[in-house]
C-alpha positions in Angstrom: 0.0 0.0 0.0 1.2 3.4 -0.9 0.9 6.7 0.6 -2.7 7.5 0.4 -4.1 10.9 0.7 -7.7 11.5 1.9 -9.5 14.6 2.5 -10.8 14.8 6.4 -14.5 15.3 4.4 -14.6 12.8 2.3 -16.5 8.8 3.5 -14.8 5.8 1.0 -13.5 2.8 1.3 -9.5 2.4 2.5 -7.9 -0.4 0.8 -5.5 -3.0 2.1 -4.2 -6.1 -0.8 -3.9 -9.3 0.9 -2.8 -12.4 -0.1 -2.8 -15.8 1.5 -0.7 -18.7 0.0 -0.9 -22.4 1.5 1.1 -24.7 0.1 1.2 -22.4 -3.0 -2.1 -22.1 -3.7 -3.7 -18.6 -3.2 -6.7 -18.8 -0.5 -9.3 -16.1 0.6 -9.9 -16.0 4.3 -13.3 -16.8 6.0 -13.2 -14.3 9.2 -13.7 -10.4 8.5 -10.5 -8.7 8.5 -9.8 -6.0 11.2 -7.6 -2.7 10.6 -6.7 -0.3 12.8 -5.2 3.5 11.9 -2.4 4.8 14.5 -1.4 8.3 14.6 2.3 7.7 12.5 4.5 8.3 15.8 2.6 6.1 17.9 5.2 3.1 18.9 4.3 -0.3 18.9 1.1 -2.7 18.0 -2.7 -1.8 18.4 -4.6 -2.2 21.6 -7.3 -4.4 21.0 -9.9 -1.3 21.5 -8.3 -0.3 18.2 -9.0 -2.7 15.6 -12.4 -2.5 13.3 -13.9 -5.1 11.6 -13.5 -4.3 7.5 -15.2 -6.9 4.9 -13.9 -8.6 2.3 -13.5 -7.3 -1.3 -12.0 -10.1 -3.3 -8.7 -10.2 -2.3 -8.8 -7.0 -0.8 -9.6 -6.0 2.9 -11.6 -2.7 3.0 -13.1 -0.2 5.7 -14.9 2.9 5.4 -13.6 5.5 7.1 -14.5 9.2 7.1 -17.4 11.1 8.4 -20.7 9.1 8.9 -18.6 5.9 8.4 -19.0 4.4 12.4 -15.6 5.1 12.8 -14.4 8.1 14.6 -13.5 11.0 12.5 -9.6 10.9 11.5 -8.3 15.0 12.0 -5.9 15.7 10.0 -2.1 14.0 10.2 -0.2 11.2 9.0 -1.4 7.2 10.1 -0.2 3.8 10.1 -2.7 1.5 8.8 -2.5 -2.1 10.4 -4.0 -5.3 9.5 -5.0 -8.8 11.1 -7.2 -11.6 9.6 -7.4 -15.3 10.3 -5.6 -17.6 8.5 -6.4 -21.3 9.4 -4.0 -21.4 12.9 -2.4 -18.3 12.3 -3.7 -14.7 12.8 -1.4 -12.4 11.2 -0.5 -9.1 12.0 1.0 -6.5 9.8 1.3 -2.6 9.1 0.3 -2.3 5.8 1.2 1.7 4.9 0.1 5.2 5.8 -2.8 7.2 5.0 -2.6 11.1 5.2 -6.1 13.0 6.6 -5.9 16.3 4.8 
């Protein structure tokens, strides 16, 4: 995921590519991923008061964010956006990128 830029009024969907391989065959996990935006200094993981459940879009994992989205409004500032999904025994976690509230 690159640098994304989103206005602080604007509601769309923020985009995270995922893919799964099991014995080198792609999969597409069951459970709704969960991502969670950090201000870009904060150190270390996300509480687990900080994850969102996103859906599903193919092989993308997706969550709308912005004004009227259910998720608190993002003020402007620079984020790290994290992901976790299960996978089988494993529940991965990862920072995927920044977004930038404008």
């Amino acid at each position: 995921m690159d640098l994304v830029e989103v206005p602080s009024t604007s509601m769309e969907f923020l985009h995270v590519s995922v893919t799964v391989v099991l014995a080198g065959a792609a999969l597409t996990p069951t459970s709704p991923p969960q991502l969670a935006l950090l201000p870009a200094s904060a150190e270390g993981n996300p509480a687990e008061e900080d994850w969102r459940d996103g859906e599903w879009s193919g092989p993308t994992a997706r969550l709308m964010i912005g004004p009227g989205s259910g998720i608190e409004t993002l003020t402007p500032g620079s984020y790290a956006v994290w992901l976790r999904f299960t996978a089988g025994a494993e529940i991965p976690v990862r920072r995927t990128g920044y977004i930038r509230v404008l």
